[in-house]
DRENPA-3360 file (N, C-alpha, C; in nm, 2 decimals, always signed):
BEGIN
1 = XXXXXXXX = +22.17/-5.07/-3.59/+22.21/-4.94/-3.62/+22.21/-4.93/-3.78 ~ +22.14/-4.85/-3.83/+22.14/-4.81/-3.95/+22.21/-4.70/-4.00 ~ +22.29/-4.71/-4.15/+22.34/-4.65/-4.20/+22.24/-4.54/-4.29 ~ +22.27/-4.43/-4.27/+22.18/-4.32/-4.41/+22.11/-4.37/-4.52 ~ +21.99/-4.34/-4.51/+21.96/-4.45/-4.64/+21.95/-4.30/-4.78 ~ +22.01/-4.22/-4.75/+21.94/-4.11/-4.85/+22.05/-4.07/-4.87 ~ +22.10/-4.07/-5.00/+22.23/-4.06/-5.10/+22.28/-3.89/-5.07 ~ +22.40/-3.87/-5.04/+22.46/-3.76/-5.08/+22.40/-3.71/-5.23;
9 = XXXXXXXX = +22.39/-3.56/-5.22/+22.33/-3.48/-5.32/+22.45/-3.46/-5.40 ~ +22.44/-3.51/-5.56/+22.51/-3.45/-5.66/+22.54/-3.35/-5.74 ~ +22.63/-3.28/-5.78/+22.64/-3.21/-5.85/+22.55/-3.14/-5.96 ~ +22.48/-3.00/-5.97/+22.39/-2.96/-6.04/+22.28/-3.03/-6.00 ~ +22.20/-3.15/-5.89/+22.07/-3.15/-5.82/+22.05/-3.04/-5.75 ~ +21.88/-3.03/-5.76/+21.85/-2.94/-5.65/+21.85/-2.99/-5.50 ~ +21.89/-2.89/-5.41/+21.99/-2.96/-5.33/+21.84/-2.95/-5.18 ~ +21.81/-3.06/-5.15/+21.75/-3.09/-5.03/+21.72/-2.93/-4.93;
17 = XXXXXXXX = +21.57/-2.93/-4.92/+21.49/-2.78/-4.86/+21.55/-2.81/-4.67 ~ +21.53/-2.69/-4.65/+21.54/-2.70/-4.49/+21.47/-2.55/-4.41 ~ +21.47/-2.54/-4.31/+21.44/-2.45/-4.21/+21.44/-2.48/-4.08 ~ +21.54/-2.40/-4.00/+21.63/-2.47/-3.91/+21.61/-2.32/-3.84 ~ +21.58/-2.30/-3.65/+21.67/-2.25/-3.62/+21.78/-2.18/-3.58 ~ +21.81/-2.08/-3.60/+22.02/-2.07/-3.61/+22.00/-1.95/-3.48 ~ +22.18/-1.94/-3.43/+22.17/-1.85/-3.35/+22.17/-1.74/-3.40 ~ +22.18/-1.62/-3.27/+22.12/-1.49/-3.27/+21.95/-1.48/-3.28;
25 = XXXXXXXX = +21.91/-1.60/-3.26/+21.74/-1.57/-3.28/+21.71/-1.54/-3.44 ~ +21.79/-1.57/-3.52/+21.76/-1.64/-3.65/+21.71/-1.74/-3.66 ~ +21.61/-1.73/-3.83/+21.57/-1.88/-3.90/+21.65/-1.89/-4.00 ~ +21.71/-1.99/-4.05/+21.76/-2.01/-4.21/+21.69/-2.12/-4.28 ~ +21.68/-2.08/-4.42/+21.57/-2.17/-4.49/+21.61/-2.17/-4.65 ~ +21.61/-2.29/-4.71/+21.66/-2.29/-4.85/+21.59/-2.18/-4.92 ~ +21.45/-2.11/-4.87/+21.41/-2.01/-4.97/+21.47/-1.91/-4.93 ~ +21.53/-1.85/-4.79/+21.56/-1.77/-4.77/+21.71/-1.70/-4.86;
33 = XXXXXXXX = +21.78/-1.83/-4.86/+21.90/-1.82/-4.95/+21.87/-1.83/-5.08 ~ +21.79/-1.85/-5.14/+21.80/-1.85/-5.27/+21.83/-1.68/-5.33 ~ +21.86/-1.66/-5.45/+21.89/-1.55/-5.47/+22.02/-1.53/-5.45 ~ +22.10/-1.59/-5.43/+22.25/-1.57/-5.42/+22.33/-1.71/-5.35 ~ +22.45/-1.77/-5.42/+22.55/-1.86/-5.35/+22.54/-1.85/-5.18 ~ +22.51/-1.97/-5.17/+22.61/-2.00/-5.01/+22.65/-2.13/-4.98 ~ +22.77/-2.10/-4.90/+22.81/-2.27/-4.84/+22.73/-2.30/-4.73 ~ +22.66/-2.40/-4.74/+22.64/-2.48/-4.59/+22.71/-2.58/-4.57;
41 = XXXXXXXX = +22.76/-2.57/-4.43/+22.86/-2.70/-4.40/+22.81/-2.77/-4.24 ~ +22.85/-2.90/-4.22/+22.80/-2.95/-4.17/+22.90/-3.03/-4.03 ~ +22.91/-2.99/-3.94/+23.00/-3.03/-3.81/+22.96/-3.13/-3.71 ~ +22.99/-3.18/-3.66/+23.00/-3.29/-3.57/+22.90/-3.19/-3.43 ~ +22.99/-3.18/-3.39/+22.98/-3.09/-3.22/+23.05/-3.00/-3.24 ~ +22.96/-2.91/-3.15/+22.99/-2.77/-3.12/+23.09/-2.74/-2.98 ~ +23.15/-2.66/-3.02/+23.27/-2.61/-2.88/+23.39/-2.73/-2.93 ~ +23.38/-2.85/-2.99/+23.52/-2.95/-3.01/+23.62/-2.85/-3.11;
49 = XXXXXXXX = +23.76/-2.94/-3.05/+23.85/-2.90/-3.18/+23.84/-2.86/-3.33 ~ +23.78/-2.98/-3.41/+23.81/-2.96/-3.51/+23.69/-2.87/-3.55 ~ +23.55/-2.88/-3.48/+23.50/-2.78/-3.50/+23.48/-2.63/-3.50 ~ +23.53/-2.58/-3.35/+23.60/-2.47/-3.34/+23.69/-2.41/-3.50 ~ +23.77/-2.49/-3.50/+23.88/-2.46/-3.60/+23.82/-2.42/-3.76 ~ +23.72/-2.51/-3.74/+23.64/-2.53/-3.90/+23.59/-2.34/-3.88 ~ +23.50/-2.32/-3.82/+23.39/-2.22/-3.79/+23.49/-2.05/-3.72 ~ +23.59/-2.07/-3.75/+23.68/-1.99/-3.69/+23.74/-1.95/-3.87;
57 = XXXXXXXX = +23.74/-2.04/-3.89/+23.81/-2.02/-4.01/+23.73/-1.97/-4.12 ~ +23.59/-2.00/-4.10/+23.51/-1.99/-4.22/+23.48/-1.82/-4.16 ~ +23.47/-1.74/-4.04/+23.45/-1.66/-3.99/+23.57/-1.53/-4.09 ~ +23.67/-1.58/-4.01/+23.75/-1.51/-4.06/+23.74/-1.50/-4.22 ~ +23.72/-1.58/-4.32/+23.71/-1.55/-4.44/+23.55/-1.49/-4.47 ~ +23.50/-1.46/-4.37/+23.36/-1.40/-4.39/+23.35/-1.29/-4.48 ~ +23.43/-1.19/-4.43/+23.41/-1.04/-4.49/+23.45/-1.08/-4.68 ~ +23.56/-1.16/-4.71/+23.59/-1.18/-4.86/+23.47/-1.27/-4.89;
65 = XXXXXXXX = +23.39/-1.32/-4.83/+23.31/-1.44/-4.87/+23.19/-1.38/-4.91 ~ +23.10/-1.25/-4.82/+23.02/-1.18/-4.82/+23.03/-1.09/-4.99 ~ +23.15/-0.99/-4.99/+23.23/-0.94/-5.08/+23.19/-0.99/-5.21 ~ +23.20/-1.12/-5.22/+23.13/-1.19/-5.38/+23.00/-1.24/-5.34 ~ +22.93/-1.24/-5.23/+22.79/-1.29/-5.23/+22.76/-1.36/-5.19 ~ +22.83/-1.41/-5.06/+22.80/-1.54/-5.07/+22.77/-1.56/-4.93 ~ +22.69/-1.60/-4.88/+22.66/-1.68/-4.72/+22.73/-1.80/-4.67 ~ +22.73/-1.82/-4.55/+22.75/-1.94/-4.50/+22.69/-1.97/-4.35;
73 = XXXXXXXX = +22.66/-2.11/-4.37/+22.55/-2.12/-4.27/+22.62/-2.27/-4.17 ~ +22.65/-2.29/-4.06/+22.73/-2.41/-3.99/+22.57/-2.49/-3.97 ~ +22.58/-2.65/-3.97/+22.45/-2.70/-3.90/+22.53/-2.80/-3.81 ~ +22.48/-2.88/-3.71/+22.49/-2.93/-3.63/+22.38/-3.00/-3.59 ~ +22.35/-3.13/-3.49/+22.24/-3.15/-3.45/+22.26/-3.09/-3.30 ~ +22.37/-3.03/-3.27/+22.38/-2.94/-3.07/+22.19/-2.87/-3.08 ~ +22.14/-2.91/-2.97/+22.07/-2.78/-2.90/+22.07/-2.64/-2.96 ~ +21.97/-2.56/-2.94/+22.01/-2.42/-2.95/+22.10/-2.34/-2.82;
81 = XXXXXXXX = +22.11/-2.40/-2.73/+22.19/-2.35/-2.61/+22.35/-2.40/-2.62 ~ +22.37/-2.49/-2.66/+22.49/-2.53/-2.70/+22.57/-2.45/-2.88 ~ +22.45/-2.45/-2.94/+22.51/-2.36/-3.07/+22.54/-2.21/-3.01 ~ +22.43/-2.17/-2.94/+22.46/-1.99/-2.91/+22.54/-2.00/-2.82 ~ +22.64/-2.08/-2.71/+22.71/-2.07/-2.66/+22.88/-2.07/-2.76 ~ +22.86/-2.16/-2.85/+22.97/-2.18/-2.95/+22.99/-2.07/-3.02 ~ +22.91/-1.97/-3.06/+22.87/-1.86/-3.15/+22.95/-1.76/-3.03 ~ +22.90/-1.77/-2.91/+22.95/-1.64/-2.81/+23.08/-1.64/-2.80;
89 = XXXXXXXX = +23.12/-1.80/-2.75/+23.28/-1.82/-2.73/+23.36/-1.79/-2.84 ~ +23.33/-1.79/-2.97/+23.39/-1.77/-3.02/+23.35/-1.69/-3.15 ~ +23.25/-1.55/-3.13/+23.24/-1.48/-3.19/+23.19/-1.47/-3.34 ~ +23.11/-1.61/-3.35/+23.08/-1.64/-3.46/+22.99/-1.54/-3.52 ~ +22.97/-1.48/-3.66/+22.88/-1.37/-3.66/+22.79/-1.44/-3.76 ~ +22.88/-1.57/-3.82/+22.72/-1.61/-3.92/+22.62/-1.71/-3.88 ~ +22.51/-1.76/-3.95/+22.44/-1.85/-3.83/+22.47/-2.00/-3.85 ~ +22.50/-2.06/-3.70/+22.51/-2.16/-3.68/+22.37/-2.24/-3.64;
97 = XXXXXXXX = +22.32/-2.32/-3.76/+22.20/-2.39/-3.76/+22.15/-2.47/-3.64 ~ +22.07/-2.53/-3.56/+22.01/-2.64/-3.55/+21.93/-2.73/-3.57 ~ +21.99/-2.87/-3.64/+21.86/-2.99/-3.66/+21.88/-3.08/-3.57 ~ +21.81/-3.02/-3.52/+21.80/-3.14/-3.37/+21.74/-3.26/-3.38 ~ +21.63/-3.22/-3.51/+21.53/-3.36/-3.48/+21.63/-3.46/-3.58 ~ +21.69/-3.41/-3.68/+21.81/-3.46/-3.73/+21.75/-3.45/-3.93 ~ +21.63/-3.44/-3.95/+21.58/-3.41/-4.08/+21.69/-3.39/-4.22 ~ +21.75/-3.27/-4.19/+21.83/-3.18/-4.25/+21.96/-3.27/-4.28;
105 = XXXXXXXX = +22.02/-3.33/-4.17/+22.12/-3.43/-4.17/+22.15/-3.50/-4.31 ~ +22.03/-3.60/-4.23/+21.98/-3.71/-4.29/+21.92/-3.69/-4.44 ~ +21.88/-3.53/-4.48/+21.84/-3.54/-4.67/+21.95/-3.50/-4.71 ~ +22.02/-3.49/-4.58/+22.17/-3.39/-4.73/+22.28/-3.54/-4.71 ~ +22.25/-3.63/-4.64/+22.34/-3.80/-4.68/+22.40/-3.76/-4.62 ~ +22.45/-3.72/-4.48/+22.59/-3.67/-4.35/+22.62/-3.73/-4.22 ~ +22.46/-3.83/-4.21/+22.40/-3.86/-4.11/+22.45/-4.04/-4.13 ~ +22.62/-4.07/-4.13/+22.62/-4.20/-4.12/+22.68/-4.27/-3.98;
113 = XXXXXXXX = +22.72/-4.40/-4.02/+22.81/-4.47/-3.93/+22.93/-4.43/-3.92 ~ +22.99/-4.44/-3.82/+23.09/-4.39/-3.78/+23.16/-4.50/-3.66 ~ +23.28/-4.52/-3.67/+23.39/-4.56/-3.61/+23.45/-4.49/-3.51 ~ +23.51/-4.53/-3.37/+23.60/-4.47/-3.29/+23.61/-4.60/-3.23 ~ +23.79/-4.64/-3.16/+23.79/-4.75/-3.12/+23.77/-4.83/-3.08 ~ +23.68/-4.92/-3.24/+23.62/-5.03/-3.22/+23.48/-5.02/-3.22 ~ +23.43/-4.89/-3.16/+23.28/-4.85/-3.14/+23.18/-4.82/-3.28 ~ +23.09/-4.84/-3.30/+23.03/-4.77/-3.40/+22.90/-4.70/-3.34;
121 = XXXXXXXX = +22.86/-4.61/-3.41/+22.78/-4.55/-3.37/+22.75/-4.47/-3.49 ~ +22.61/-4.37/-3.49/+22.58/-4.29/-3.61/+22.62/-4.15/-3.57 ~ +22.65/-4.05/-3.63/+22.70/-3.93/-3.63/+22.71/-3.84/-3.75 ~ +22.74/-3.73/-3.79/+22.72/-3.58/-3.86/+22.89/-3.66/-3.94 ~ +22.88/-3.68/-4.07/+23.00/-3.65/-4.12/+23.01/-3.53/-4.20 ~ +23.11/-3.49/-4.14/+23.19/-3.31/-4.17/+23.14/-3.30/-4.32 ~ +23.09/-3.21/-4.40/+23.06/-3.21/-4.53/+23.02/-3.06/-4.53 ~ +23.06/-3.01/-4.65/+23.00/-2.89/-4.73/+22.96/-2.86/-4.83;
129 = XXXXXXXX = +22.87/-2.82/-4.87/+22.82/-2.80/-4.96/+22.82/-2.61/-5.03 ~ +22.83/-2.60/-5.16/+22.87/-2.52/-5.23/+22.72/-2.51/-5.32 ~ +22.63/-2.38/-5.27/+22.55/-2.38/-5.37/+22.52/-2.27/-5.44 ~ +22.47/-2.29/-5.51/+22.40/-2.18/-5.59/+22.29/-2.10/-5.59 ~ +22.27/-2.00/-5.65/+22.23/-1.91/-5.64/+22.02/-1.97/-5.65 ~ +22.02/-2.06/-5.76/+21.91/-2.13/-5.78/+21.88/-2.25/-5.70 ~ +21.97/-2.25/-5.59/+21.96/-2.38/-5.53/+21.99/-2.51/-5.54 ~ +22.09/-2.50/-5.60/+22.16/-2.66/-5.72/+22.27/-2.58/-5.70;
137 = XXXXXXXX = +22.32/-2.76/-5.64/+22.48/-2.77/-5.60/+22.57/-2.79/-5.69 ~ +22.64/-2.70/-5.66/+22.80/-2.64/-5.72/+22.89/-2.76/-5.71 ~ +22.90/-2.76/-5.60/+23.01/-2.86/-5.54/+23.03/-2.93/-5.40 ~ +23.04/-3.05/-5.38/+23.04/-3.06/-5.24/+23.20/-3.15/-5.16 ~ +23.21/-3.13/-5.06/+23.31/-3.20/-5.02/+23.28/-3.29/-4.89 ~ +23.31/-3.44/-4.93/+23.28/-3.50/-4.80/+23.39/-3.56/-4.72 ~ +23.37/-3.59/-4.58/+23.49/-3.63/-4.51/+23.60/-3.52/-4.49 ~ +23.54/-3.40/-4.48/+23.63/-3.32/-4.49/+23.77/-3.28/-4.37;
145 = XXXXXXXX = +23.88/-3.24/-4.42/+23.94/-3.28/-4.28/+23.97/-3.09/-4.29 ~ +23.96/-3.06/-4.17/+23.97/-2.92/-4.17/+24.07/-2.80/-4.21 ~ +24.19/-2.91/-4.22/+24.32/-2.77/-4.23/+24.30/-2.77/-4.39 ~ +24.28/-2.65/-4.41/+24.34/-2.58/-4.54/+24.18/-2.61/-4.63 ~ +24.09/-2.64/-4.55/+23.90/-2.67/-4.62/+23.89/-2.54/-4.71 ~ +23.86/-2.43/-4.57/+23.80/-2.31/-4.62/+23.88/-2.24/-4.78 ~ +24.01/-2.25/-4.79/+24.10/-2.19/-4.86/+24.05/-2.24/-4.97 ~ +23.99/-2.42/-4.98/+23.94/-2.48/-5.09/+23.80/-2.45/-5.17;
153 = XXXXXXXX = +23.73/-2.40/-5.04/+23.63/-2.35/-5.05/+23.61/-2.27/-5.15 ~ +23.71/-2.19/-5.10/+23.69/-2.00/-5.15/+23.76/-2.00/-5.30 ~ +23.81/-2.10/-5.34/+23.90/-2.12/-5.48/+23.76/-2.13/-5.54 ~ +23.67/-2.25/-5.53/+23.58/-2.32/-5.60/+23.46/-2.22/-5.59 ~ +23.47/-2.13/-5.50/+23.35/-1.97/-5.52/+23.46/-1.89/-5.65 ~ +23.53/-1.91/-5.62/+23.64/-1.78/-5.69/+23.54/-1.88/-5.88 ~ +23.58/-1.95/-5.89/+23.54/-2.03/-5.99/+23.41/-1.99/-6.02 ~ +23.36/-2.02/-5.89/+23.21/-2.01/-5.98/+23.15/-1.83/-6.01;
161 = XXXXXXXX = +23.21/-1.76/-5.92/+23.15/-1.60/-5.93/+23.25/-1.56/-6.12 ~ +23.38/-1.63/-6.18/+23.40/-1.55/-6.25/+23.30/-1.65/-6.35 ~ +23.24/-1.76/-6.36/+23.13/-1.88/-6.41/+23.00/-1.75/-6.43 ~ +22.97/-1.73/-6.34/+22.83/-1.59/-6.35/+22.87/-1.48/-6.40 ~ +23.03/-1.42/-6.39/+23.02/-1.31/-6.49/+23.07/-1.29/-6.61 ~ +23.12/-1.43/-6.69/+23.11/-1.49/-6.81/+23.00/-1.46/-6.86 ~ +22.89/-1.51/-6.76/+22.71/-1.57/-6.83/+22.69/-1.44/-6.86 ~ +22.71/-1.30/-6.79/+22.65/-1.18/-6.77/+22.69/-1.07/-6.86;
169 = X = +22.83/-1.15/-6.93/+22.89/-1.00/-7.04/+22.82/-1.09/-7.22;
% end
């Protein structure tokens, strides 16, 4: 079993391309977002606890998140039948990606080893990324554990939107 051989993206790199997928019969694609901030963040499984909880949360701060410009896009490697089922149960309105073949994972460095008693195996470690408007990362958080993420989140946009209208006066 191998570990990710392709390094988490740094701060101010341009942040690894994609096109993925998402529900509602959407595509999402690094060109598509360019032109304005968004978080993409990155989940384990679809319909679990901690995911639910993540994707619930980031929902509800949708409308303030939108409000300064900003998108957010969930990825996963689930199916598309398993993401549009997670999206329905729980009313998700933004798109929840799929990289199935695992690509997307694996350039953004999320795609490692992983532990559970005793076991190892490879899997999605929880990560978000914070980008910009030009496509070069803001900020990212890895290992994230979910209570109190999004609130973190939305501090480090709050940061960067009054960062753009500094540049602008």
């Amino acid at each position: 079993m191998s570990k990710a051989s392709i390094p988490f993206p740094e701060p101010g790199s341009a942040v690894p391309d994609f096109d993925m997928p998402a529900s509602g019969g959407r595509t999402v694609s690094l060109n598509g977002e360019k032109g304005h901030p968004f978080v993409l963040y990155f989940y384990p499984k679809a319909n679990t606890s901690g995911c639910t909880k993540e994707a619930c949360e980031f929902e509800a701060a949708l409308a303030d998140l939108q409000k300064d410009g900003v998108s957010v896009i969930g990825v996963s490697r689930d199916g598309m039948p398993a993401i549009e089922k997670f999206a329905a149960d729980h009313a998700l309105t933004f798109p929840l990606a799929s990289d199935a073949d695992g690509s997307v994972t694996e350039a953004y460095g999320v795609w490692v080893e992983k532990s559970m008693y005793g076991r190892k195996y490879m899997g999605i470690e929880r990560a978000t990324f914070l980008v910009d408007a030009t496509g070069h990362l803001v900020q990212a958080w890895r290992k994230v554990k979910v209570t109190n993420h999004v609130a973190t989140v939305r501090k480090a946009i709050t940061a960067l939107t009054l960062q753009a209208g500094a540049r602008t006066q």
